[in-house]
C-alpha positions in Angstrom: -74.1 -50.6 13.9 -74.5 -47.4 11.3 -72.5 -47.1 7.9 -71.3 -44.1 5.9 -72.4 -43.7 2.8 -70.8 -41.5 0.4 -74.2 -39.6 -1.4 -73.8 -36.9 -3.9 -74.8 -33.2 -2.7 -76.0 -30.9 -5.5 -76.1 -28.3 -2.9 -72.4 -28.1 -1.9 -71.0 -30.1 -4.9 -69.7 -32.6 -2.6 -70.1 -36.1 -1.9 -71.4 -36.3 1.8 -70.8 -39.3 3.8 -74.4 -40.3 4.9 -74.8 -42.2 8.0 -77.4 -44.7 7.1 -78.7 -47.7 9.3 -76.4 -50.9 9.3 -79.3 -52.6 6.9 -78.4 -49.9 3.8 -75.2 -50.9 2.7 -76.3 -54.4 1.7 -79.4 -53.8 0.4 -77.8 -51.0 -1.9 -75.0 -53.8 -2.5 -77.8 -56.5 -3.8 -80.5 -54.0 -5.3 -77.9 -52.5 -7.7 -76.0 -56.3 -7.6 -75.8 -58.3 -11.4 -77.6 -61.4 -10.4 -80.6 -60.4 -12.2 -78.5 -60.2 -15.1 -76.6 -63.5 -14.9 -79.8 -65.5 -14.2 -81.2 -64.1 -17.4 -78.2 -64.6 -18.9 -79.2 -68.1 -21.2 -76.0 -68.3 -23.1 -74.2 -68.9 -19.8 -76.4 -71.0 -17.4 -76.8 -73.2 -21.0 -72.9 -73.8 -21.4 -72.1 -73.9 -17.8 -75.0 -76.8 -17.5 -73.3 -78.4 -19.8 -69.6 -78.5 -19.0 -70.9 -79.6 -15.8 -72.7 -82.4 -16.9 -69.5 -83.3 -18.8 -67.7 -83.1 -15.9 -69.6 -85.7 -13.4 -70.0 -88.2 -16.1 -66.3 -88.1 -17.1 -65.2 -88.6 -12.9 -68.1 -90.7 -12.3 -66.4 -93.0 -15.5 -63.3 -93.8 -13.1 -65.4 -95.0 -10.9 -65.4 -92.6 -8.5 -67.9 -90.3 -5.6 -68.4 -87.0 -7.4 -67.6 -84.0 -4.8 -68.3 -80.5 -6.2 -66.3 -77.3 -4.2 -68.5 -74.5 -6.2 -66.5 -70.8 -5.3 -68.6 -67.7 -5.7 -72.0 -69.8 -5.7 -74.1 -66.9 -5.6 -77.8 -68.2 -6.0 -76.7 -72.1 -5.8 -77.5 -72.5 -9.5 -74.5 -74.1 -10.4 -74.5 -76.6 -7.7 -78.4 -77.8 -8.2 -76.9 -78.3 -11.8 -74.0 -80.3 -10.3 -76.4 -82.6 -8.3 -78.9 -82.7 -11.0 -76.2 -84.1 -13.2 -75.3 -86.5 -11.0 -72.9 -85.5 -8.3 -73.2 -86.9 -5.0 -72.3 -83.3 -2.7 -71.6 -79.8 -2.7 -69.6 -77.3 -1.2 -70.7 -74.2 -2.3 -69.1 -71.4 -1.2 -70.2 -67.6 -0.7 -68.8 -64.8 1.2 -71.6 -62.8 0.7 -74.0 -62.8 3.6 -77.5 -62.0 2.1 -76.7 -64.0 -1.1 -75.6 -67.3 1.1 -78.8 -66.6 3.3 -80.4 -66.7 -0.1 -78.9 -69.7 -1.6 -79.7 -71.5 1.6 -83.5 -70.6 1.0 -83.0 -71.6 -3.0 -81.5 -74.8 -2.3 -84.1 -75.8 0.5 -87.1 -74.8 -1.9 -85.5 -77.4 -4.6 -85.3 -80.4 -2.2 -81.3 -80.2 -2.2 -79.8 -79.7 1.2 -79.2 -83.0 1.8 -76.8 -82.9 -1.6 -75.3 -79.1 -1.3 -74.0 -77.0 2.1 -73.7 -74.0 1.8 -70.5 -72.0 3.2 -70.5 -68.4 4.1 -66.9 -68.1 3.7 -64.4 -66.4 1.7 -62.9 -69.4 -0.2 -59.5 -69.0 1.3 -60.8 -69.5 4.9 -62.8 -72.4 4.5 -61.3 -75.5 6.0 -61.1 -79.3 5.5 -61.0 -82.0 7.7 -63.3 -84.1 9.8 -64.4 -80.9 11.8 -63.6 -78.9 8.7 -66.1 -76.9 6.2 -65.7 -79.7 4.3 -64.9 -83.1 4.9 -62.9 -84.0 2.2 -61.3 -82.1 -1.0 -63.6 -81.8 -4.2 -62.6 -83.4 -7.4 -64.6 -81.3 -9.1 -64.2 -77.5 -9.0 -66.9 -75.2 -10.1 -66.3 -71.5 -10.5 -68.0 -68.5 -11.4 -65.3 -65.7 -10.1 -64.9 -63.7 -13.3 -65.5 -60.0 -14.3 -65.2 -58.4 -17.7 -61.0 -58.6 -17.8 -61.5 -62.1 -16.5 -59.0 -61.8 -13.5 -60.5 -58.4 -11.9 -62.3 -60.2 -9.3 -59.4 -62.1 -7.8 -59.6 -65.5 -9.8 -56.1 -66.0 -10.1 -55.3 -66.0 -6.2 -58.5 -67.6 -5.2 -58.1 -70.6 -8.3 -54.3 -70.8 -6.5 -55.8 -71.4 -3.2 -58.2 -74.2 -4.1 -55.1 -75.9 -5.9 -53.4 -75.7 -3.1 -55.7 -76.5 0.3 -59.3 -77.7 -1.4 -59.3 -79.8 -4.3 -57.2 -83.3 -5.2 -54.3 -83.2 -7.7 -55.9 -83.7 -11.1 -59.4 -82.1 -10.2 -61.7 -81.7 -13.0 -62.6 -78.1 -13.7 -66.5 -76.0 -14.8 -64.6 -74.2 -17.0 -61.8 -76.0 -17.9 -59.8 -73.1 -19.7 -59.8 -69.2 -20.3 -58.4 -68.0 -23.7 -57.7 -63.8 -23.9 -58.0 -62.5 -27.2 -56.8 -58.8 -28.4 -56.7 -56.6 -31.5 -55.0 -53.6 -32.1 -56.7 -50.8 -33.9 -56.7 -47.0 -34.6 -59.6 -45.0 -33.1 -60.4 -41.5 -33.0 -63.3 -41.9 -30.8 -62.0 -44.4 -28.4 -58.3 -42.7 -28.4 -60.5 -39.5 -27.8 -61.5 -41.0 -24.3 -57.7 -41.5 -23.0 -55.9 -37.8 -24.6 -56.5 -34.3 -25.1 -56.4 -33.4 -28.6 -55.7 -30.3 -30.1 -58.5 -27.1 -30.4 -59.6 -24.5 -32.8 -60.5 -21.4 -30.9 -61.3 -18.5 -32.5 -58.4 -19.5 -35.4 -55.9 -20.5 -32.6 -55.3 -23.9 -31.9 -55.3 -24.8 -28.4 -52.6 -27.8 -27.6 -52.6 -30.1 -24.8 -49.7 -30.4 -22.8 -46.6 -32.5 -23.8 -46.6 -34.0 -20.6 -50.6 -35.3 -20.9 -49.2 -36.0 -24.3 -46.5 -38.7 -22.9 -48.3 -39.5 -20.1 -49.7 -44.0 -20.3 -53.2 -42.7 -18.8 -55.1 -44.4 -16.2 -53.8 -48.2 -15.3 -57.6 -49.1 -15.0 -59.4 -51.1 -17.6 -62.5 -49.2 -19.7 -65.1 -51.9 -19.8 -67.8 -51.4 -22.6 -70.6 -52.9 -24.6 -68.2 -53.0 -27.6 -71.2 -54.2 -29.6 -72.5 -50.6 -29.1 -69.4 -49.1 -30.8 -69.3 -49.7 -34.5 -66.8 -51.2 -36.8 -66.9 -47.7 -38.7 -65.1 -46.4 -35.5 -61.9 -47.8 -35.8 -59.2 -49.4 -37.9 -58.0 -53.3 -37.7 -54.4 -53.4 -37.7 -53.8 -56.5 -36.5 -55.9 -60.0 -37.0 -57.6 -61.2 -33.8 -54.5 -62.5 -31.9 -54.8 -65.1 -28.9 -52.7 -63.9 -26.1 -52.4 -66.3 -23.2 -54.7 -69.5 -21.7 -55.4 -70.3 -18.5 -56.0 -74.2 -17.7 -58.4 -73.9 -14.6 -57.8 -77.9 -13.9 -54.1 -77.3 -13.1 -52.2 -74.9 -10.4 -52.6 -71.3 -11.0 -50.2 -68.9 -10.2 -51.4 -65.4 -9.7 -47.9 -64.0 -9.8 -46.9 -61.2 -12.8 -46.6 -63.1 -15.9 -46.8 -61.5 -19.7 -47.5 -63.4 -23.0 -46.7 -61.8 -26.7 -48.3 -62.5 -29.7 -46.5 -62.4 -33.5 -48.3 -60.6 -36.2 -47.9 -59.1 -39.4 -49.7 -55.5 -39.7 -52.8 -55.4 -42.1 -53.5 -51.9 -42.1 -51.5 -49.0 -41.9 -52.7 -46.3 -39.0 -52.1 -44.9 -35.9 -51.2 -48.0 -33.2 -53.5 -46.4 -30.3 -56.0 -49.0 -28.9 -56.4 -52.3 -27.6 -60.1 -54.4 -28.1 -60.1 -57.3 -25.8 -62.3 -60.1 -24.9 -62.2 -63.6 -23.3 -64.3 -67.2 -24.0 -64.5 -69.8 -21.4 -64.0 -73.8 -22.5 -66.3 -75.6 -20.3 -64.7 -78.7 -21.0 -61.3 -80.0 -22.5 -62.7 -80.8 -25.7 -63.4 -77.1 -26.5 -66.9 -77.9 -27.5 -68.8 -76.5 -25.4 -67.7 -72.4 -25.6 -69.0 -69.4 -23.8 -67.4 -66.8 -25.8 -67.5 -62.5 -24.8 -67.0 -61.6 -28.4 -68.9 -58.4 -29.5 -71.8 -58.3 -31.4 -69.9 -57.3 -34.8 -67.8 -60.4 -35.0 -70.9 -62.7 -35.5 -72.2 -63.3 -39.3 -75.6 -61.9 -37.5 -74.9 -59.6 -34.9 -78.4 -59.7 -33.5 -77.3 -63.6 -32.3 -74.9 -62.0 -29.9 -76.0 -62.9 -26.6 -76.2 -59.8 -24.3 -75.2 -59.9 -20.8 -73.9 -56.9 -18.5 -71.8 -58.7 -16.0 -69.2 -59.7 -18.5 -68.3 -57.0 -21.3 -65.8 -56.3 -23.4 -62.4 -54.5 -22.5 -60.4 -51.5 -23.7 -57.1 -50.7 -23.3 -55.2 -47.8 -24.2 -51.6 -48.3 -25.3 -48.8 -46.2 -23.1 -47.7 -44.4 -26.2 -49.8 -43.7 -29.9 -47.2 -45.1 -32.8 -46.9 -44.8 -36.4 -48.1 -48.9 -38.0 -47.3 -49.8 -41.4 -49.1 -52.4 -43.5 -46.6 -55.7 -43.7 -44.7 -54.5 -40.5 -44.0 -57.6 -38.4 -44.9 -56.4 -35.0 -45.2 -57.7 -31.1 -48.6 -57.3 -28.8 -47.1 -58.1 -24.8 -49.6 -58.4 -22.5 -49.1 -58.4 -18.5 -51.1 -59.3 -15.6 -50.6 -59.5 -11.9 -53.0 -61.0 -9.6 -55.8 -58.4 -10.5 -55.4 -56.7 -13.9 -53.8 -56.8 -17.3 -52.4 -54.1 -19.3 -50.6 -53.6 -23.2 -47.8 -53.0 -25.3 -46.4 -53.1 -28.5 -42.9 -54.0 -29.7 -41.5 -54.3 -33.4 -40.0 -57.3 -33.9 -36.9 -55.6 -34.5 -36.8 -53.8 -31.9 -37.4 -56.7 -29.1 -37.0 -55.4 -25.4 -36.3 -58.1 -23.1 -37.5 -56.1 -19.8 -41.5 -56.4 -19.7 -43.4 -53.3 -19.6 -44.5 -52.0 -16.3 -48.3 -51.4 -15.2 -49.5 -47.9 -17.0 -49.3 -45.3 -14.4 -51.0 -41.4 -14.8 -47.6 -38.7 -14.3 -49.3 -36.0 -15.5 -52.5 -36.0 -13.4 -54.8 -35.2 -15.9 -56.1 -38.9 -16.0 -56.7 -38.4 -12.9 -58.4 -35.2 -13.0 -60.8 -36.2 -15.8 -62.5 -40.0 -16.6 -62.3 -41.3 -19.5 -65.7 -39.9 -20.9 -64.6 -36.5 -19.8 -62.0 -36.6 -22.0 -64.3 -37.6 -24.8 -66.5 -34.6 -23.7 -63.6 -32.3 -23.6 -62.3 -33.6 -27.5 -66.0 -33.4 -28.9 -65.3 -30.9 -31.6 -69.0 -30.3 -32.1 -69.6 -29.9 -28.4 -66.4 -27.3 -28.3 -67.9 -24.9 -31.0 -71.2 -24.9 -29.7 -69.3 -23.2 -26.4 -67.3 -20.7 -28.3 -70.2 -20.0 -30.3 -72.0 -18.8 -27.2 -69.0 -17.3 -25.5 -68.9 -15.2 -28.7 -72.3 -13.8 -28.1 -72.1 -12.7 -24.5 -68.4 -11.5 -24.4 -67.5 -8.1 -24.7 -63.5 -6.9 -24.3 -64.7 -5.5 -21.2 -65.9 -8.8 -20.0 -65.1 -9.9 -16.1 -65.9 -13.7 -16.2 -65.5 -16.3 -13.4 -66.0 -19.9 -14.4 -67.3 -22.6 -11.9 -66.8 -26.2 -13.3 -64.3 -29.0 -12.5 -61.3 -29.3 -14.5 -62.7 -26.7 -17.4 -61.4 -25.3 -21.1 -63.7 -22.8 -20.5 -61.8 -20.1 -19.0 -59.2 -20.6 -21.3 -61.5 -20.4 -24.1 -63.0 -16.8 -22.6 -59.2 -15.7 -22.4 -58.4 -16.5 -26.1 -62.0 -15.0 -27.0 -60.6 -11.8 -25.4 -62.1 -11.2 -22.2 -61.1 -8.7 -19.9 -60.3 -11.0 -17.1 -60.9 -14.6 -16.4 -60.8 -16.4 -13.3 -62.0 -20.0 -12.3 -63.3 -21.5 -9.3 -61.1 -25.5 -9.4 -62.4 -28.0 -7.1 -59.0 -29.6 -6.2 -55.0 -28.7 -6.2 -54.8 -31.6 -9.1 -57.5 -29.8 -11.5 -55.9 -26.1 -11.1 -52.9 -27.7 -11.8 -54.0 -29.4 -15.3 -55.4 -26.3 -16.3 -51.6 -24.3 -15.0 -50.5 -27.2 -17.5 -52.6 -26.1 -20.3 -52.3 -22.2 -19.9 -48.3 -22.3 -19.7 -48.0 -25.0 -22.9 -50.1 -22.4 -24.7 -48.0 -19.5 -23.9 -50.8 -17.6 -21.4 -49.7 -18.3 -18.1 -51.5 -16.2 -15.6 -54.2 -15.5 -18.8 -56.8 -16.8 -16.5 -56.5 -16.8 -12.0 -57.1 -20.1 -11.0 -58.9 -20.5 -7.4 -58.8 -23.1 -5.6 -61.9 -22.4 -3.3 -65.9 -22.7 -2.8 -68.0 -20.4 -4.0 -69.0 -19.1 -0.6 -65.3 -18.6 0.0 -64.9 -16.0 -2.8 -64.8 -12.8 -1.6 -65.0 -9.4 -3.6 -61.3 -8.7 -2.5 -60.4 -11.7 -4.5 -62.1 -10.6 -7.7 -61.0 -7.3 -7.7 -64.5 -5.9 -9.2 -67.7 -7.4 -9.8 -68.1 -10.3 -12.3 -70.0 -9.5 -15.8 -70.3 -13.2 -17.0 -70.6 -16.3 -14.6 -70.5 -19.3 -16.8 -70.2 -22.9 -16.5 -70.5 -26.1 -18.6 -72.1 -27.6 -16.1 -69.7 -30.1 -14.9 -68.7 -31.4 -11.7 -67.2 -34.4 -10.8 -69.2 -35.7 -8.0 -72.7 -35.5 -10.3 -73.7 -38.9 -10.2 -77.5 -38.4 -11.9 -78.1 -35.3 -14.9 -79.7 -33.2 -11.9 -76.6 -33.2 -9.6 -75.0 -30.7 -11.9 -77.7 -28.2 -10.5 -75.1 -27.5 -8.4 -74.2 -24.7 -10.8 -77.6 -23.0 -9.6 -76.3 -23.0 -5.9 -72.7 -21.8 -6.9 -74.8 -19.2 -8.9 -76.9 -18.1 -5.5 -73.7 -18.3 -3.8 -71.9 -15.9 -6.0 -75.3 -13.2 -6.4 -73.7 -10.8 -4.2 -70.5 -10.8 -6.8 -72.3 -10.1 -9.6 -72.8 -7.0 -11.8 -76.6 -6.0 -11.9 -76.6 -7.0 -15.3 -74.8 -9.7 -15.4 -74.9 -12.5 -17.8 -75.4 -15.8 -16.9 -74.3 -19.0 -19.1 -75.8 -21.4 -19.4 -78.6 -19.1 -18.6 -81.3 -22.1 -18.1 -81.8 -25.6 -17.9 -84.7 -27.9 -18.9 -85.1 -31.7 -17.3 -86.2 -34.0 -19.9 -87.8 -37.8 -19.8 -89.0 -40.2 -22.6 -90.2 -43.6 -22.0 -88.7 -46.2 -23.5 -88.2 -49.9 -23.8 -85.0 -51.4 -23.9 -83.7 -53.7 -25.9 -81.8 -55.6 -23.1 -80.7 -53.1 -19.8 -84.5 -54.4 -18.6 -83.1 -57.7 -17.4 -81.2 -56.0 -14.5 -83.9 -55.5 -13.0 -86.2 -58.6 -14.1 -87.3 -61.1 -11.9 -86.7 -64.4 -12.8 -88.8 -66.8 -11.3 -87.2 -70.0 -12.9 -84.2 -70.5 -14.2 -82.7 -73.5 -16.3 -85.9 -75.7 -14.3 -84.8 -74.0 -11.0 -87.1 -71.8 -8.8 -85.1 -68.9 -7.5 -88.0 -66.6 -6.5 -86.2 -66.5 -3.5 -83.6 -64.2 -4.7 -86.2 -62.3 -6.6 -87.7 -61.3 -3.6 -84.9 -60.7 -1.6 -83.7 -58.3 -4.5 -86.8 -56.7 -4.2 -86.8 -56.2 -1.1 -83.6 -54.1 -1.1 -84.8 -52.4 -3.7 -87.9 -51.0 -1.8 -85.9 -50.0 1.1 -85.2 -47.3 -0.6 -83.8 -47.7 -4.7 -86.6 -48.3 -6.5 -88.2 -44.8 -5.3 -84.8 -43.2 -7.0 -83.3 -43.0 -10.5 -80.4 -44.9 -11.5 -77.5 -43.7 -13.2 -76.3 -45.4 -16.9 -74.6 -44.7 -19.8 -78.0 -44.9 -22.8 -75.3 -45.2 -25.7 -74.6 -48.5 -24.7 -77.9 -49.9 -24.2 -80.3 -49.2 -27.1 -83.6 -48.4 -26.4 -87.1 -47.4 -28.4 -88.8 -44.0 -27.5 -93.0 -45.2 -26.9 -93.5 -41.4 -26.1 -92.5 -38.0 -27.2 -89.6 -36.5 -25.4 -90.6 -33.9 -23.1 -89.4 -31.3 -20.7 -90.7 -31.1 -17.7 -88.9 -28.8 -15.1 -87.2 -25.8 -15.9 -84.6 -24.1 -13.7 -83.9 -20.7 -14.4 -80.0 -19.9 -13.7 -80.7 -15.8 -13.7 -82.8 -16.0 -10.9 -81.1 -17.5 -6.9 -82.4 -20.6 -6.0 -86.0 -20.5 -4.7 -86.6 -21.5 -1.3 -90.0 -23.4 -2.4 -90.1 -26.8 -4.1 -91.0 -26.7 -7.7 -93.2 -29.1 -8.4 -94.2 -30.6 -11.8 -97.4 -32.8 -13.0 -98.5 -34.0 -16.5 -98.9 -37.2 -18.8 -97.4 -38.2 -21.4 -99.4 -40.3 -24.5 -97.9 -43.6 -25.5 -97.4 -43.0 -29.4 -95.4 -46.1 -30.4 -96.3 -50.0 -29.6 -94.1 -51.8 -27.4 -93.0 -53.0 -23.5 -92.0 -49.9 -21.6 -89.4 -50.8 -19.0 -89.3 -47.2 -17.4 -88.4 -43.5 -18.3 -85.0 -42.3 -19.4 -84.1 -38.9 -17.8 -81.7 -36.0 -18.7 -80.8 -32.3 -18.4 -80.4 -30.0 -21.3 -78.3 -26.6 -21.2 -79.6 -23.6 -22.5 -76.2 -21.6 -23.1 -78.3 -18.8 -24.3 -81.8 -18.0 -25.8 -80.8 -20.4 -28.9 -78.1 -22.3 -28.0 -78.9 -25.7 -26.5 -76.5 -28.4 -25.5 -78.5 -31.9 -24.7 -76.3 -34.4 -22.2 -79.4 -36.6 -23.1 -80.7 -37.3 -27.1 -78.6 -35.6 -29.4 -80.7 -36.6 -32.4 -84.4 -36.2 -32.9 -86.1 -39.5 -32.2 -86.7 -41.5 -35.4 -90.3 -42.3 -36.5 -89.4 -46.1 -35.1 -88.6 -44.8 -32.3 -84.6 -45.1 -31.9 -82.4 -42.8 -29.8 -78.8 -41.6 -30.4 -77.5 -40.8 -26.7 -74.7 -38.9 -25.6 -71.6 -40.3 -25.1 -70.3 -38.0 -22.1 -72.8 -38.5 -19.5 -74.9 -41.1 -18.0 -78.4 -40.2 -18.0 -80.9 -41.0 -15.4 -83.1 -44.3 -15.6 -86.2 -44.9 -13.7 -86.9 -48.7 -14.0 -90.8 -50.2 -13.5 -91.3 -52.7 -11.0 -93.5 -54.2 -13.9 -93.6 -53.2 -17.5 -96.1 -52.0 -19.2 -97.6 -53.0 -22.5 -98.5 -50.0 -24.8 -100.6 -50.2 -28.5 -99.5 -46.7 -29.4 -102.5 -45.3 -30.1 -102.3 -42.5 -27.3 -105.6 -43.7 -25.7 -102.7 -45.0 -22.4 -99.7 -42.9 -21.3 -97.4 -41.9 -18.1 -98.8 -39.3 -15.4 -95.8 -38.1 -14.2 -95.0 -36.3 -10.7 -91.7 -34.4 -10.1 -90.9 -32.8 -7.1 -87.5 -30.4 -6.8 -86.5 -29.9 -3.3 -84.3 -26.8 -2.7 -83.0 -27.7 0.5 -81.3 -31.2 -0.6 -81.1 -30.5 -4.1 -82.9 -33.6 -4.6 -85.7 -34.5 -7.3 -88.4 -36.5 -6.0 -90.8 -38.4 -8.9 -93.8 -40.9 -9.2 -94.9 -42.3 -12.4 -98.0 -44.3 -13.1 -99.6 -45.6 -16.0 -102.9 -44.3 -16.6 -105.5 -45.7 -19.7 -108.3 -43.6 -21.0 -111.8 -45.1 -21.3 
């Protein structure tokens, strides 16, 4: 059987639905999966081990057979724990295919399938009886079915379940109890990634829309390495409140339930964001604590342990409201089975009906992600645009845009072009932009099209365009190269354009730097042993997947969240030249690049840099020059490209070993091909 994958297309701007063989999806699923990260995740195997230890000796105390149901078992870690401890069997349940095939092969390499069966089952279709999936319930339930708000992964209806068909009344639980914890705080950044804020253009302020304005934004959670965002960023104004436990030993409801929590204001501010976080008790006692608090709340951040498959959440209140110090206020928050979301009430002003689940009205949250709507509110970012729409508008000016869900147009209008049109890749973003023009009082100051480059015809311009311009953005770029799709619209559009027409940005440069990472290596780190137990089972079925095809290709992630060192100099190392079509030849590029720093390099970071015009450069990469230790400042808006080793490399700095390099563009797919090695001079 074949499966459709969806595959970005820098020529068309589309995402094309690949047929691939019925081996892809998987492997995609496990090579890009967080096991990696979990297994090297210390902190957690450590306080899991022992809650579970805990656990048998307090059942085996009664007097009683120790039987483990472990949901979401993944490798079988937790349940060669549970036997090593002292339990006498396992269920251990994983829907999962490939990872119960590998669990099987994890537990047989430890000597315990005589103790542990595995069960490749969702939890809720396993059975028991004598002809059962397990013969009797567990009194001891292990579970490891959490994401970063805790219930995203359905842990509420599957933890009802077990209750309810698998384990005996009074069960003991690994963790016993899940605590949420909240602050409110004023943010301009963060608050910057949920509205549009006003604009200076040319001495005119630009407003968004009073309907964006009111809108609550996007129901889904903005999960984030919160360590990564510094306490200079935002404003405390409330303590750290705890806002509702969940007692994993006892029936759990998954039904809509919301919890408020009391405070007294200790800052005045703007009431905009919500920073949340969870810990797990692994036992009743609450000794034994796995706690998700960001690095800044330790006495020394750098104790923090790091770990990728649990973060930290944000949440963006429905409404920004006016907070002042000694103001005794309410924090509500709600869940249902899957997600959680925030209010706040003065305690004056009590409501007794609940909030309901955020919802987007206006469309705009739908139209633009969260760190397009930072991108859009970076001030700096903004002038750098007008600055070069100012030097390549004239009042005669006929400019077409061609970017999703863009302020450029509007900006060309307000600069005084001639006419403006812009190419919108959906009904929703024309409609946003309709939203911005009319609030602004220029309705019809720029024609919005809703069509494909190729569908533009000269009878819809009316005469030839003078400046084609674009950010680049488009919403189906996935790597920093998929916005090349700007080149093809470009192409696309040559018979549309005046002779001498201007063309912004006019060029674009493809950068790489290799680093080493602080922490973002271990998602793609073998283990080999972990806690005493040999996985190398799941190492090599991860890398297995990942040669069928993903470790030939970059990977897409946001830098600013996982710091890295530079060992090299940054360098460019294509160029694509918007003036000119398209070339129907590859463009290849070869080089090395010295090793001028001491460290582990885990790979090459990768990213596209705009040349607006001959001197005006905006990076989607760096945005600082490298310091002389080595550290990067990333941007914020996009994800840059990562190109992981299969095994790192050790480098003394002193240039005598580098990275050959080979880059390959391929006109046809819009694709970049590259090879690295490490080469060492004699």
């Amino acid at each position: 059987m074949k499966t459709f994958c969806g595959r970005a297309n820098p020529t068309t701007g589309a995402l094309d639905w690949v047929e691939e063989s019925e081996e892809y999806d998987y492997h995609q699923e496990i090579a890009r999966s967080c096991y990696a990260d979990m297994l090297h995740d210390h902190d957690r195997n450590k306080k899991y081990y022992q809650g579970i230890r805990a656990a048998v000796a307090r059942v085996k105390a009664c007097g009683k057979k120790v039987i483990i149901l472990d949901i979401g078992t993944g490798t079988g870690l937790l349940s060669m724990m549970a036997v090593t401890a002292g339990a006498d069997f396992c269920y251990a349940v994983e829907v999962f295919k490939p990872m119960a095939e590998a669990a099987q092969r994890i537990v047989e390499k430890n000597g315990f399938s005589d103790k542990i069966k595995i069960i490749n089952k969702h939890s809720t279709d396993v059975t028991v009886g004598q002809d059962g999936d397990m013969q009797m319930k567990a009194n001891v339930l292990i579970t490891e079915l959490f994401d970063t708000e805790l219930i995203g992964e359905g842990a509420l209806p599957s933890y009802e379940h077990a209750h309810q068909n698998l384990v005996q009344e009074g069960c003991v639980a690994v963790p016993h109890r899940a605590t949420i914890y909240a602050q409110l705080v004023e943010s301009e950044l963060l608050w910057s990634w949920a509205q549009l804020q006003p604009a200076e253009v040319d001495g005119i302020r630009l407003v968004p829309p009073p309907d964006v304005g009111r809108c609550a934004g996007a129901h889904s959670v903005c999960d984030i390495q919160l360590s990564q965002v510094s306490p200079n960023n935002f404003t405390p104004l409330s303590p750290l409140c705890k806002m509702f436990s969940v007692d994993f030993s006892k029936p759990v409801s998954s039904t809509f339930q919301s919890h408020s929590s009391r405070f007294v204001a200790q800052s005045s501010g703007q009431a905009q964001v919500v920073l949340s976080w969870w810990d797990l008790d692994m036992d009743p006692s609450g000794n034994i604590v796995c706690t998700m608090a960001p690095g800044w709340t330790y006495q020394q951040p750098k104790m923090a342990p790091w770990r990728d498959h649990w973060m930290q959440s944000v949440y963006f209140l429905p409404v920004e409201s006016r907070v002042t110090k000694g103001d005794e206020l309410s924090l509500t928050v709600c869940h249902d089975d899957y997600s959680l979301w925030y209010s706040l009430q003065s305690n004056s002003h009590q409501t007794t009906a609940p909030p309901s689940r955020p919802c987007c009205t206006c469309q705009a949250h739908m139209v633009w992600t969260r760190p397009r709507f930072g991108e859009l509110n970076d001030s700096q970012r903004t002038e750098t645009y007008i600055k070069a729409l100012c030097c390549v508008l004239r009042k005669d000016s006929v400019c077409l845009s061609v970017s999703d869900g863009s302020l450029l147009p509007v900006f060309a209008h307000m600069l005084g072009a001639k006419k403006v049109l812009s190419l919108e890749n959906s009904t929703m973003s024309k409609q946003v932009i309709e939203q911005v023009l009319e609030t602004n009082l220029m309705k019809g100051g720029v024609e919005l099209l809703e069509m494909k480059p190729d569908q533009l015809t000269s009878g819809d311009l009316g005469e030839q365009i003078s400046v084609l311009m674009g950010e680049p953005y488009f919403s189906t770029s996935l790597l920093p190269w998929h916005s090349l799709y700007f080149w093809y619209c470009r192409t696309a559009l040559a018979g549309l354009l005046q002779p001498s027409a201007t063309i912004l940005p006019c060029s674009a440069t493809l950068h790489m730097v290799a680093v080493e990472f602080q922490d973002l290596w271990r998602i793609r780190a073998p283990c080999g042993k972990c806690e005493g137990f040999d996985v190398t089972p799941m190492d090599e079925m991860v890398q297995q997947s990942l040669d069928f095809r993903e470790s030939h290709e970059a990977e897409p992630h946001p830098l600013w969240e996982y710091p890295c060192r530079a060992l090299t100099q940054s360098t460019a190392i294509m160029n694509f030249d918007f003036t000119e079509c398209v070339p129907q030849q590859p463009i290849s590029s070869q080089g090395s690049v010295p090793f001028i720093r001491n460290g582990c390099c885990h790979g090459i970071a990768l990213w596209m840099e705009y040349h607006l015009t001959s001197d005006i450069t905006v990076s989607a990469g760096l945005i600082k020059s490298i310091t002389e230790q080595g550290d990067c400042e990333w941007s914020r808006h996009r994800k840059q490209g990562v190109y992981f080793f299969r095994s790192p490399w050790e480098s003394s700095g002193d240039g005598r070993a580098g990275v050959s390099y080979s880059f390959t563009f391929e006109p046809s797919s819009g694709d970049i091909k590259m090879d690295f090695s490490f080469k060492c001079q004699q």
